[in-house]
Backbone as a chain_set.jsonl record, in Angstrom:
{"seq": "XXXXXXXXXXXXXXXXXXXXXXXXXXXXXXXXXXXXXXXXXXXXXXXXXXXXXXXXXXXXXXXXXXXXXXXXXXXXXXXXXXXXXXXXXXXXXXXXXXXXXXXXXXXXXXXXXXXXXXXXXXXXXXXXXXXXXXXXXXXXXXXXXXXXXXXXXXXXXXXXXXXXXXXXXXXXXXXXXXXXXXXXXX", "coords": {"N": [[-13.919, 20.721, -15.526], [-12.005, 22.728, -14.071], [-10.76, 23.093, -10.864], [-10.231, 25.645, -8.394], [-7.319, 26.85, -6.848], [-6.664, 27.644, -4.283], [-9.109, 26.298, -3.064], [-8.711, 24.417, -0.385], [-10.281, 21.783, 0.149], [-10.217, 18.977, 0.568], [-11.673, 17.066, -1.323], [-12.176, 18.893, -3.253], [-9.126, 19.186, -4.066], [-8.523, 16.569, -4.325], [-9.935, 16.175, -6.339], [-8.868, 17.808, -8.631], [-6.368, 16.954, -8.57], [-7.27, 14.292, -10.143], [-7.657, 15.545, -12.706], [-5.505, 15.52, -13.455], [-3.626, 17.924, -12.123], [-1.052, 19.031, -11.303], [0.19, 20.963, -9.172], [-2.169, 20.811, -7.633], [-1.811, 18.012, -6.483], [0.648, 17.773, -5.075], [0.088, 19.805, -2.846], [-2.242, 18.092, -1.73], [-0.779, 16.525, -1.011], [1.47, 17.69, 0.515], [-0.128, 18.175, 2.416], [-1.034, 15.973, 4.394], [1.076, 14.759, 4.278], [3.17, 14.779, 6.471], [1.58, 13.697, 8.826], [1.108, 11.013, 7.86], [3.884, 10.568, 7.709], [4.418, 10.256, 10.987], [3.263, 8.3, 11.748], [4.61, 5.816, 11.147], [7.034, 6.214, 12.536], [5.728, 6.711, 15.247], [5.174, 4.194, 15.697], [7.644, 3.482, 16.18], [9.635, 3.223, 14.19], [12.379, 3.728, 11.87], [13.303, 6.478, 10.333], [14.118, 6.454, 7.207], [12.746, 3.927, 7.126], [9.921, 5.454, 7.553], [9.624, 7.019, 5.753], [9.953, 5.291, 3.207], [7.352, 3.983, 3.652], [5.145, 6.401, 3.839], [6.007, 7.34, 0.984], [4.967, 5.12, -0.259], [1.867, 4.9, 0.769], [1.221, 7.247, -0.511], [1.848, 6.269, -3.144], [-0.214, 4.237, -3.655], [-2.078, 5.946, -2.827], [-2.157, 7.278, -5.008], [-2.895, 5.55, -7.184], [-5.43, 4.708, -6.687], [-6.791, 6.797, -7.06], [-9.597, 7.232, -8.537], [-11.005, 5.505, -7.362], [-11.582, 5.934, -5.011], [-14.066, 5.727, -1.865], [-15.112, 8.181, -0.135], [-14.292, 11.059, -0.422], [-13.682, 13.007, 1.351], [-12.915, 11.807, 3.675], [-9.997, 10.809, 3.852], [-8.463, 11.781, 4.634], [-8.105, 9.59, 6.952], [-7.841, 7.799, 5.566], [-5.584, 7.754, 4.877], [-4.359, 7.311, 7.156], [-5.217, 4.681, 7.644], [-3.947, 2.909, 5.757], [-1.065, 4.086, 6.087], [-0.918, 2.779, 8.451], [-1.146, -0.327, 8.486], [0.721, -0.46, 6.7], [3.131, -0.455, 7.983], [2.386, -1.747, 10.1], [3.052, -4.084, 8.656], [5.818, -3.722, 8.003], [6.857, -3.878, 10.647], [6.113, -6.874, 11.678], [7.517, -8.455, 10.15], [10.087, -7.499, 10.329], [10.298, -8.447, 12.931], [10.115, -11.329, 12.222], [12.101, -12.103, 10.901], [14.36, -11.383, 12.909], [13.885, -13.016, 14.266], [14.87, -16.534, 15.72], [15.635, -20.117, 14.767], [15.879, -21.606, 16.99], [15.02, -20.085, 18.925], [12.824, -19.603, 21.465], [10.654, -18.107, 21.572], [9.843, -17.662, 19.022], [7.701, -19.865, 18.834], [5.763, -19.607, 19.599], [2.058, -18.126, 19.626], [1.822, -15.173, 17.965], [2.306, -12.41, 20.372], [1.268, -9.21, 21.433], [1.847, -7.83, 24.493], [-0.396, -6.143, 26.965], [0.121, -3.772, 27.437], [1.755, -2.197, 25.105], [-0.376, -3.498, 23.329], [-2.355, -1.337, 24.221], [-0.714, 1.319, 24.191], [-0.867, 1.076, 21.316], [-4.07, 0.847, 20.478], [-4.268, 3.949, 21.643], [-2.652, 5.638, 19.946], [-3.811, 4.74, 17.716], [-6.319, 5.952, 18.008], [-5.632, 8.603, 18.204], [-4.44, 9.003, 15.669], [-6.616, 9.134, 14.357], [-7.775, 11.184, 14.959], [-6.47, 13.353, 14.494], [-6.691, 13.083, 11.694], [-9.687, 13.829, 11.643], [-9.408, 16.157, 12.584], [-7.625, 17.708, 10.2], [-9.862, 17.896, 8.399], [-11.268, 19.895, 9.148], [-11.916, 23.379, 9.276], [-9.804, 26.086, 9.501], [-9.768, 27.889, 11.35], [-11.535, 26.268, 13.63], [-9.644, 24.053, 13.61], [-7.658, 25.015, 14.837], [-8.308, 26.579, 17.196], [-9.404, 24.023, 18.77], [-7.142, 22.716, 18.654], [-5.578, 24.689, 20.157], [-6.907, 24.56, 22.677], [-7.742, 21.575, 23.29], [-4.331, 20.593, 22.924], [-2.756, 21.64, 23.39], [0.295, 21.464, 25.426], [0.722, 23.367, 27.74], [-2.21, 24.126, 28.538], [-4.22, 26.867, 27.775], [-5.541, 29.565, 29.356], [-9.4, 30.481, 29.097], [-8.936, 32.573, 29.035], [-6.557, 33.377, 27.411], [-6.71, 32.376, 25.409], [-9.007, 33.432, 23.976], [-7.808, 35.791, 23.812], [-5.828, 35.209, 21.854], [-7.525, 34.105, 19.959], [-8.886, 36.788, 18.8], [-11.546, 36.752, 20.495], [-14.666, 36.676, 22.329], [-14.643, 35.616, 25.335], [-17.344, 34.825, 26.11], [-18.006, 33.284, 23.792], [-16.302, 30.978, 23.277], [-17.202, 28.926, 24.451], [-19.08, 28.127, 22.879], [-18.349, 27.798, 20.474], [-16.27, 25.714, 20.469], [-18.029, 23.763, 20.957], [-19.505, 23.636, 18.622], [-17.145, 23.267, 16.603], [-16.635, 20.864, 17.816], [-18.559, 19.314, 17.435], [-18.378, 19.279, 14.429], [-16.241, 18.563, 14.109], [-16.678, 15.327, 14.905], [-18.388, 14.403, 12.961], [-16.144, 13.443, 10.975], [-15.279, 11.768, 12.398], [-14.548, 8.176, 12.796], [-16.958, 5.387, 13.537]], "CA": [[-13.912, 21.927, -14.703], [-10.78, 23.104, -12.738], [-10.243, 23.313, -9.565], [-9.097, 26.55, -8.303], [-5.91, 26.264, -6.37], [-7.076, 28.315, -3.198], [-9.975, 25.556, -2.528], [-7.818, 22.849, 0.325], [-10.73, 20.614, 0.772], [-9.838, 17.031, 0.172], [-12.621, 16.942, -2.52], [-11.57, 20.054, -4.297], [-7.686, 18.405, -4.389], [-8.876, 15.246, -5.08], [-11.065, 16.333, -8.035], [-8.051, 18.706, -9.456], [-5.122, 15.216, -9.169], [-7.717, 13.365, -11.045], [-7.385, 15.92, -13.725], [-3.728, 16.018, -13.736], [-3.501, 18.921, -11.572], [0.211, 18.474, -10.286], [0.113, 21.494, -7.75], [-2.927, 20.022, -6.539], [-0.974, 16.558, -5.787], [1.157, 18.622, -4.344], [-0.451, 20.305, -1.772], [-2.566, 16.953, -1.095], [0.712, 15.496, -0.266], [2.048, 18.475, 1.465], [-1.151, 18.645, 3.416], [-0.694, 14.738, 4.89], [2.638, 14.252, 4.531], [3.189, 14.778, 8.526], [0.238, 12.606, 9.316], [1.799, 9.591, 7.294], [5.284, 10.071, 8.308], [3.837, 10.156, 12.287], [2.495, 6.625, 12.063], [5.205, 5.031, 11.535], [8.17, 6.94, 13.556], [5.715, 6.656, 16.373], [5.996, 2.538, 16.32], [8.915, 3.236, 16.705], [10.181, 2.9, 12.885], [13.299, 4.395, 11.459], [13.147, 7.628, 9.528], [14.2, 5.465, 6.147], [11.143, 2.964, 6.818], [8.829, 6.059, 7.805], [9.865, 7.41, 4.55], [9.162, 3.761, 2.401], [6.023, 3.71, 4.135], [5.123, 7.015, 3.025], [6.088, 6.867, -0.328], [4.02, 3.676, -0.49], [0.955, 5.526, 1.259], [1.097, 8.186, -1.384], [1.808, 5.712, -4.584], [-1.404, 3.789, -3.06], [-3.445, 6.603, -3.239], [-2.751, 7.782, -6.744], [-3.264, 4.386, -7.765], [-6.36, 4.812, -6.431], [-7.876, 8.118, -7.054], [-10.745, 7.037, -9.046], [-12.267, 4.629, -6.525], [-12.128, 6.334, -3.252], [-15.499, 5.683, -1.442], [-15.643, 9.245, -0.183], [-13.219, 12.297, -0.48], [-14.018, 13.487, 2.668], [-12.377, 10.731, 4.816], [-9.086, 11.034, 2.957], [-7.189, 11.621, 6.049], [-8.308, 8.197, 7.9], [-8.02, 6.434, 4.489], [-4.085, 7.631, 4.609], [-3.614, 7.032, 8.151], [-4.672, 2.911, 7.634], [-2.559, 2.413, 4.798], [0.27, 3.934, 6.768], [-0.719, 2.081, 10.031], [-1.209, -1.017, 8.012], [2.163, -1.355, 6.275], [3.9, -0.01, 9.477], [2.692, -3.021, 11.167], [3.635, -5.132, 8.144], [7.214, -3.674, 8.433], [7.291, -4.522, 12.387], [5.947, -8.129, 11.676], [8.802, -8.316, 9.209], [11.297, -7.261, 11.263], [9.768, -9.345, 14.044], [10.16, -12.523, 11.427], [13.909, -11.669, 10.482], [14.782, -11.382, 14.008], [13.511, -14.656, 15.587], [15.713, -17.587, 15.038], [14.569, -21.292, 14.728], [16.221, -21.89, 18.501], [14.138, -19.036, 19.798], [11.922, -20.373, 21.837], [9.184, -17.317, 21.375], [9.24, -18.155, 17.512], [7.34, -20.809, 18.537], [4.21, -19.077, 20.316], [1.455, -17.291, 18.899], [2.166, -13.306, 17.988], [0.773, -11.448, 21.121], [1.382, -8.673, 21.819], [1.279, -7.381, 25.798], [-1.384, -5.308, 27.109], [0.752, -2.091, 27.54], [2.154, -2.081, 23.699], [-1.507, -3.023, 23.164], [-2.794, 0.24, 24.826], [-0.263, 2.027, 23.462], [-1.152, 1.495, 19.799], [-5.259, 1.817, 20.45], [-4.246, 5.137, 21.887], [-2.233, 5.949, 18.864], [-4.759, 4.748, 16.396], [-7.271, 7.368, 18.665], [-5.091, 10.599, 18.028], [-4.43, 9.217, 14.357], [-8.129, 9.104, 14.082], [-8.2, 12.645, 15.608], [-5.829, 14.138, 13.92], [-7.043, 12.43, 10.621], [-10.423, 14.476, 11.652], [-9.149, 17.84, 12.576], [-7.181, 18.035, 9.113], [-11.037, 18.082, 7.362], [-12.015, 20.905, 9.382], [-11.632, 24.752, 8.911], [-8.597, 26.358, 10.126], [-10.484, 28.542, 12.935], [-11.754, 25.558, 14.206], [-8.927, 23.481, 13.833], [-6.332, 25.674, 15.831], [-8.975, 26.432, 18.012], [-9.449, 22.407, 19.063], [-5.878, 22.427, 18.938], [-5.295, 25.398, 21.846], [-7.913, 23.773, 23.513], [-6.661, 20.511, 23.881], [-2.864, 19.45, 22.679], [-1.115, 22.409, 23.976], [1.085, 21.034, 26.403], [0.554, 24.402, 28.896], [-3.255, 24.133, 28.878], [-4.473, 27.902, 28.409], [-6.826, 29.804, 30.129], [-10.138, 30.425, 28.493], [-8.716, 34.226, 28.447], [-5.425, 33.391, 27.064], [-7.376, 31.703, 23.883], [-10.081, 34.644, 23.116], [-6.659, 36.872, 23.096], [-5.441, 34.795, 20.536], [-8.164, 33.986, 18.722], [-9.623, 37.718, 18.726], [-12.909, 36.188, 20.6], [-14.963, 37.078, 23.673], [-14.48, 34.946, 26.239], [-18.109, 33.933, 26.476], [-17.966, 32.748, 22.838], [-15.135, 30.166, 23.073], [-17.71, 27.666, 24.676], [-20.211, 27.372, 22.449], [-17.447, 28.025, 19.499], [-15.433, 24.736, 20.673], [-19.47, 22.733, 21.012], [-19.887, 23.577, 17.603], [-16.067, 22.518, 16.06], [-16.233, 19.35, 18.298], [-19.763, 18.441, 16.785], [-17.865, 19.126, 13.219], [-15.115, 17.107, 14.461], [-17.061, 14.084, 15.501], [-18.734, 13.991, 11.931], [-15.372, 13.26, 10.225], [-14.432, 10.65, 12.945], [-15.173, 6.869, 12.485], [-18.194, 5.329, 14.096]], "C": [[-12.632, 21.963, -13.877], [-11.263, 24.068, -11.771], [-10.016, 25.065, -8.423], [-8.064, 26.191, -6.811], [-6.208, 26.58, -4.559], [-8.42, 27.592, -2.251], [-8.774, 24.137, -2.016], [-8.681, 22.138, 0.808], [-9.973, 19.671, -0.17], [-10.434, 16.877, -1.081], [-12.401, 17.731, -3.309], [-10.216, 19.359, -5.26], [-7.805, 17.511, -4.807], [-9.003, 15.722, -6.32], [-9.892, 16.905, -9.087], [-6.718, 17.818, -9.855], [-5.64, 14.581, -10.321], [-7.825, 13.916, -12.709], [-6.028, 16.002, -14.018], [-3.036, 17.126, -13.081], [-2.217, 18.523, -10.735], [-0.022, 19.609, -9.123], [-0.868, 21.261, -7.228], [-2.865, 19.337, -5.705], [0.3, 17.237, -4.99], [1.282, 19.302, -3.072], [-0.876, 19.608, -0.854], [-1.335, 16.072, 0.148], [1.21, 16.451, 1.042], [0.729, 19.091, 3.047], [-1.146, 17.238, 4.726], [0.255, 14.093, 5.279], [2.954, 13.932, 6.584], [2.276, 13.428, 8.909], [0.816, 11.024, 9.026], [2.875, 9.228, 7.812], [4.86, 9.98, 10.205], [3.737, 8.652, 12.56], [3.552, 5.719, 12.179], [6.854, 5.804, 12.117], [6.51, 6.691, 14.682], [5.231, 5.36, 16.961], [7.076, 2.578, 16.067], [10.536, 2.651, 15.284], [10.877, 4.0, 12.486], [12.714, 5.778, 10.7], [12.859, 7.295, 8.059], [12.762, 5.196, 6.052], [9.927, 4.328, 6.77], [8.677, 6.583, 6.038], [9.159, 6.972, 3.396], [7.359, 4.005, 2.513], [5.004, 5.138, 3.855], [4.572, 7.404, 1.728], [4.995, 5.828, -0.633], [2.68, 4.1, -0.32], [0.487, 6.261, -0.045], [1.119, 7.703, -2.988], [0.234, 5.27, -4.497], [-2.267, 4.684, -3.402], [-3.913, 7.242, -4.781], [-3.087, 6.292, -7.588], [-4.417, 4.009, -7.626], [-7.64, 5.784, -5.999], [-9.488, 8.223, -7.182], [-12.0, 6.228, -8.243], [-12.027, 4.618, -4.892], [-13.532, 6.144, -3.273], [-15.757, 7.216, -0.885], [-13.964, 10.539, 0.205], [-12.869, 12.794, 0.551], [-13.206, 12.667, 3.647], [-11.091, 9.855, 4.792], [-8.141, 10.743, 3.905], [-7.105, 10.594, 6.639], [-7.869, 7.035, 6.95], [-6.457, 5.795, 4.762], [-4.001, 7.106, 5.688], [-3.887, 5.339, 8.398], [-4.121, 2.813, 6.494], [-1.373, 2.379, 5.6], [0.619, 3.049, 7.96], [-0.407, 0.55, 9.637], [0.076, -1.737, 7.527], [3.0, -1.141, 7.125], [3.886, -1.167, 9.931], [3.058, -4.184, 10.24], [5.688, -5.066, 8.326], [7.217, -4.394, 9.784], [7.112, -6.084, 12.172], [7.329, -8.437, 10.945], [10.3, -8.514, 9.766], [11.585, -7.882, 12.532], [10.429, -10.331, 13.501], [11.575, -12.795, 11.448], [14.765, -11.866, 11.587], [14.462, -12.438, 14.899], [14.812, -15.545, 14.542], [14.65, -19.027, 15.428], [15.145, -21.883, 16.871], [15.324, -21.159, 19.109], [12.651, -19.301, 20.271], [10.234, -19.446, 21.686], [8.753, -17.35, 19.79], [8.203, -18.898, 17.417], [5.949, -20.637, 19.025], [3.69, -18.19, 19.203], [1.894, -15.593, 19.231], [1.604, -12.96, 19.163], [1.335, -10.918, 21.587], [0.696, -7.994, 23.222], [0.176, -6.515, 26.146], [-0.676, -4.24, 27.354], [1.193, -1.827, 25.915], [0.468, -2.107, 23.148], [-2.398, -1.854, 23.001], [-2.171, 1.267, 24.308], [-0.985, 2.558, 21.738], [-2.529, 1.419, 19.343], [-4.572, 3.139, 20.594], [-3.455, 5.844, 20.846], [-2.844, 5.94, 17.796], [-5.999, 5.767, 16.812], [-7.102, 8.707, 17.94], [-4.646, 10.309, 16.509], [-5.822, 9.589, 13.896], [-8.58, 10.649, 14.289], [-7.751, 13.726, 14.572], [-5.998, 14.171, 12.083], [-8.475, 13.704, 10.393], [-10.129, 15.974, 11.584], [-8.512, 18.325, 11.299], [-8.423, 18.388, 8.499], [-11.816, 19.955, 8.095], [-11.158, 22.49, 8.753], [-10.282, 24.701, 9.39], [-8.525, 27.165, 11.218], [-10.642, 27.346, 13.761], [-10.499, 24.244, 14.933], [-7.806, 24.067, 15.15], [-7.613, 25.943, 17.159], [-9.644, 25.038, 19.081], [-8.073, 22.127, 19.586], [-5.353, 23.011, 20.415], [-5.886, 24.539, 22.643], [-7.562, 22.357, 24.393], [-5.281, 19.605, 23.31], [-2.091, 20.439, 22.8], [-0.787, 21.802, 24.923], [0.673, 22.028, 27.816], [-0.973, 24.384, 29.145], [-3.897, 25.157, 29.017], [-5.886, 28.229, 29.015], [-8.075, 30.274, 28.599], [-9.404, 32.233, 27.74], [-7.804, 34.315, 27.418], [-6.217, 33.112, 25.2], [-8.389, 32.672, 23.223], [-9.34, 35.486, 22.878], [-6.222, 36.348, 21.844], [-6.081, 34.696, 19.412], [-9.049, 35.11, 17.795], [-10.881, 37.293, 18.779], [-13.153, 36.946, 21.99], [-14.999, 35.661, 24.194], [-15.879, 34.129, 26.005], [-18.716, 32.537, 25.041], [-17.473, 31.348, 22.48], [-15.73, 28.709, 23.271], [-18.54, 27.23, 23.494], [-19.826, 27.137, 21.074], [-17.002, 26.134, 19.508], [-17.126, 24.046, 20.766], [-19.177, 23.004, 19.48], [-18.307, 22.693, 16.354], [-16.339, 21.209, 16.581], [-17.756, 18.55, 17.427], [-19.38, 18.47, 15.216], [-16.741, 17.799, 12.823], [-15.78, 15.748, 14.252], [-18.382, 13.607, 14.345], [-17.562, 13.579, 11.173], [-14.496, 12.088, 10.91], [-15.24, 9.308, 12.522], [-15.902, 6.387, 13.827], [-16.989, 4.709, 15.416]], "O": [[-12.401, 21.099, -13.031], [-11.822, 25.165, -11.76], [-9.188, 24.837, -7.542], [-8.272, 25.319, -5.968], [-5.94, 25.724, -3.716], [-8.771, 28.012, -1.149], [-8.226, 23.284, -2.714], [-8.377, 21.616, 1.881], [-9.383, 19.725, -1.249], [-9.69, 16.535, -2.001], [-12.401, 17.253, -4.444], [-10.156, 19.102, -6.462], [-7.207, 17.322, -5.867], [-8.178, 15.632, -7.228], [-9.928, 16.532, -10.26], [-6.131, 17.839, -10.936], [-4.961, 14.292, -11.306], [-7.997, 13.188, -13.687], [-5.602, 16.671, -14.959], [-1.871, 17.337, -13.418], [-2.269, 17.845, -9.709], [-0.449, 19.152, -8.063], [-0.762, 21.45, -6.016], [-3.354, 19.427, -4.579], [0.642, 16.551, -4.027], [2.293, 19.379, -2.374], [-0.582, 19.745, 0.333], [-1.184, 15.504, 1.23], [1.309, 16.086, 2.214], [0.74, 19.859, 4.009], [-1.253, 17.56, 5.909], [0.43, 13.242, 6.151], [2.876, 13.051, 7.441], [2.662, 12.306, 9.236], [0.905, 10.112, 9.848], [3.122, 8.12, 8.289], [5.576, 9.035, 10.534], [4.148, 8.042, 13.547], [3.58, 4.898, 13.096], [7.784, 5.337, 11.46], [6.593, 5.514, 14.329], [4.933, 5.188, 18.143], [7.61, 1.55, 15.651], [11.641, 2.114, 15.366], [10.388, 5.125, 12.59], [11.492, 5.897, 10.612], [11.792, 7.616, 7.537], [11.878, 5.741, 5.391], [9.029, 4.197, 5.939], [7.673, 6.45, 5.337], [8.291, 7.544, 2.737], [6.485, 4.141, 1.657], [3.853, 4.777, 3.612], [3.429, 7.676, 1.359], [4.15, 6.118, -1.48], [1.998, 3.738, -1.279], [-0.55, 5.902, -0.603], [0.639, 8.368, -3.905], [-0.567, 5.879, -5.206], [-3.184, 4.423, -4.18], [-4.946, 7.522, -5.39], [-3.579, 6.32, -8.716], [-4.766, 3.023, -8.275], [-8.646, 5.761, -5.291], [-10.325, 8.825, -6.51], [-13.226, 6.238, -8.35], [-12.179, 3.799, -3.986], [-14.22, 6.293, -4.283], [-16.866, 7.587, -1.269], [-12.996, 10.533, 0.966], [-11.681, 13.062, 0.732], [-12.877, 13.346, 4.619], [-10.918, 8.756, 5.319], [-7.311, 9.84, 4.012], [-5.966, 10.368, 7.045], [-7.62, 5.862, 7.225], [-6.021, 4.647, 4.853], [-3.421, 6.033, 5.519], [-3.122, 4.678, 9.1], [-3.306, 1.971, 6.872], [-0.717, 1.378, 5.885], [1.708, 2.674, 8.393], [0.488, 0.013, 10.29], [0.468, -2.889, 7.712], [3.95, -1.907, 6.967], [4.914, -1.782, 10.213], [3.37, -5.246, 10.78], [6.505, -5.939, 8.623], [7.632, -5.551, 9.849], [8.113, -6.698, 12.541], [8.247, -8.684, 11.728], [11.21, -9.334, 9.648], [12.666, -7.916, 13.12], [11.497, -10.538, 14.077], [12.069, -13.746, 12.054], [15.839, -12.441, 11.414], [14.787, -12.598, 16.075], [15.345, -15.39, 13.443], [13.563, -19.11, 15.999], [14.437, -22.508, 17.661], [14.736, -21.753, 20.013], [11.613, -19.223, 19.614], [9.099, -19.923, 21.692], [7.615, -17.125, 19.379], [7.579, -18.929, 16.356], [5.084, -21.494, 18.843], [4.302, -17.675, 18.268], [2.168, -15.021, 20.286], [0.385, -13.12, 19.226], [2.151, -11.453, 22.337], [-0.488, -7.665, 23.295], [-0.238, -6.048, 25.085], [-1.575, -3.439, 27.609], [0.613, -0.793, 25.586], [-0.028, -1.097, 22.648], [-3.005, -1.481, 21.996], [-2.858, 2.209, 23.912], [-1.362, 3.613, 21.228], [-2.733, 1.735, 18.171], [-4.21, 3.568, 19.498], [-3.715, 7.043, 20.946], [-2.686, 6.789, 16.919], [-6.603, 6.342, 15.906], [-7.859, 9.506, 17.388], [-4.425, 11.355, 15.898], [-5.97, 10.415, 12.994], [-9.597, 11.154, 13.814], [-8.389, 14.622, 14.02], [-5.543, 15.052, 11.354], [-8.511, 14.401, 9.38], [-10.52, 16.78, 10.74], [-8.783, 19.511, 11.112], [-8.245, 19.42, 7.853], [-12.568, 20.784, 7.583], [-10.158, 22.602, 8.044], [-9.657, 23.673, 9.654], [-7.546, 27.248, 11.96], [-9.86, 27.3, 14.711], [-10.417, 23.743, 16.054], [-7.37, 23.462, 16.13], [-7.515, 25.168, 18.109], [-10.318, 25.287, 20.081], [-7.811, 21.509, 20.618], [-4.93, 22.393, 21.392], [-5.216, 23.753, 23.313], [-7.264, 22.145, 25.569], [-5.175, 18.379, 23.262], [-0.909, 20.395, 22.458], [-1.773, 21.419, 25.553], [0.344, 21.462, 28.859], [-1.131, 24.726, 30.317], [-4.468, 25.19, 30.107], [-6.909, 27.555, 29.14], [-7.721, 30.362, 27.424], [-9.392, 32.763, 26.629], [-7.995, 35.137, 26.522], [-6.065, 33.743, 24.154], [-8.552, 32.666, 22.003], [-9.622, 36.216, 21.928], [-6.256, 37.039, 20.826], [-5.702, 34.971, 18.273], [-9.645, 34.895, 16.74], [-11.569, 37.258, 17.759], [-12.324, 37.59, 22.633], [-15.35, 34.696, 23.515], [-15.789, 32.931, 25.739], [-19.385, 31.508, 25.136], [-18.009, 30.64, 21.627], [-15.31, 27.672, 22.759], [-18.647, 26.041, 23.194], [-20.566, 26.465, 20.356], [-17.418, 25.394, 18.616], [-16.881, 23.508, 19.687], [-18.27, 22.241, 19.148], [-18.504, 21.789, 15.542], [-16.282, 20.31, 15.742], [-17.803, 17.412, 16.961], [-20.048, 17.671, 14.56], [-16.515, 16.878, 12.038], [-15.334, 15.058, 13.334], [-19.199, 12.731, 14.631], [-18.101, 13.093, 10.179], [-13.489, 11.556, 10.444], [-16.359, 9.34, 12.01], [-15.606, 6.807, 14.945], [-17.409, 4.358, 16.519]]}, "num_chains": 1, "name": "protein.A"}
């Protein structure tokens, strides 16, 4: 059975790669791409490596079309691969960069509690952003105004945009966030 092209769930795209469907793989890619390259540019990894890492993300998954555990959770799958070899690059680059004089070569890895905190709170909004990709596209931009505009609008500013009534917006955003918080990890 194909696909048709106009269905962007994960499971649709999936199902249409596994037939050979190149503008499927296509789209998949062009639907994640961002998400992957994010992870590693925001430890702090070159453009190049974000690139590698990537690439690698995306060979990974066609190498492993057939035995995803669920279609649906596509976005979280990509964002530990990418987080995964990200932190194998940094260890890497960590390794390369100690010398045998260097007296911190000689302690266990540990990273501080602020770099710590940092990269929970990064694996959070990958986790988030991993979720909001599965949802609609009402809902999604609507989550999005809501909370990751930078300006913070008013409830009014957001029913102009979204052509909503005002008293709608609450129980609109209850219902996305309870969509949301099925596509996040336990």
């Amino acid at each position: 059975m194909r696909y048709p092209l106009h269905d962007n769930s994960d499971r649709a795209l999936l199902q249409a790669c596994r037939q050979g469907n190149e503008a499927a793989w296509e789209r998949l890619v062009a639907k994640y791409e961002r998400l992957v390259y994010a992870i590693p540019l925001n430890y702090g990894l070159s453009w190049d490596e974000a690139a590698d890492i990537a690439q690698h993300s995306f060979i990974l998954l066609l190498q492993n079309l057939d035995s995803l555990r669920d279609d649906e959770r596509l976005g979280g799958w990509l964002a530990t691969v990418a987080r995964r070899h990200s932190w194998r690059v940094l260890a890497r680059r960590q390794r390369e960069q100690a010398t045998p004089d260097d007296e911190l070569a000689t302690l266990p890895n540990q990273v501080d509690d602020s770099q710590q905190q940092q990269r929970e709170r990064q694996e959070r909004l990958e986790w988030v952003m991993a979720g909001l990709n599965q949802l609609d596209d009402r809902c999604r931009q609507l989550l999005l105004a809501l909370y990751f505009e930078s300006d913070q609008p008013t409830y009014e500013a957001v029913a102009q945009q979204f052509n909503m009534r005002v008293g709608s917006i609450g129980p609109t955003r209850a219902r996305c966030l309870a969509r949301l918080k099925e596509y996040l990890p336990n």
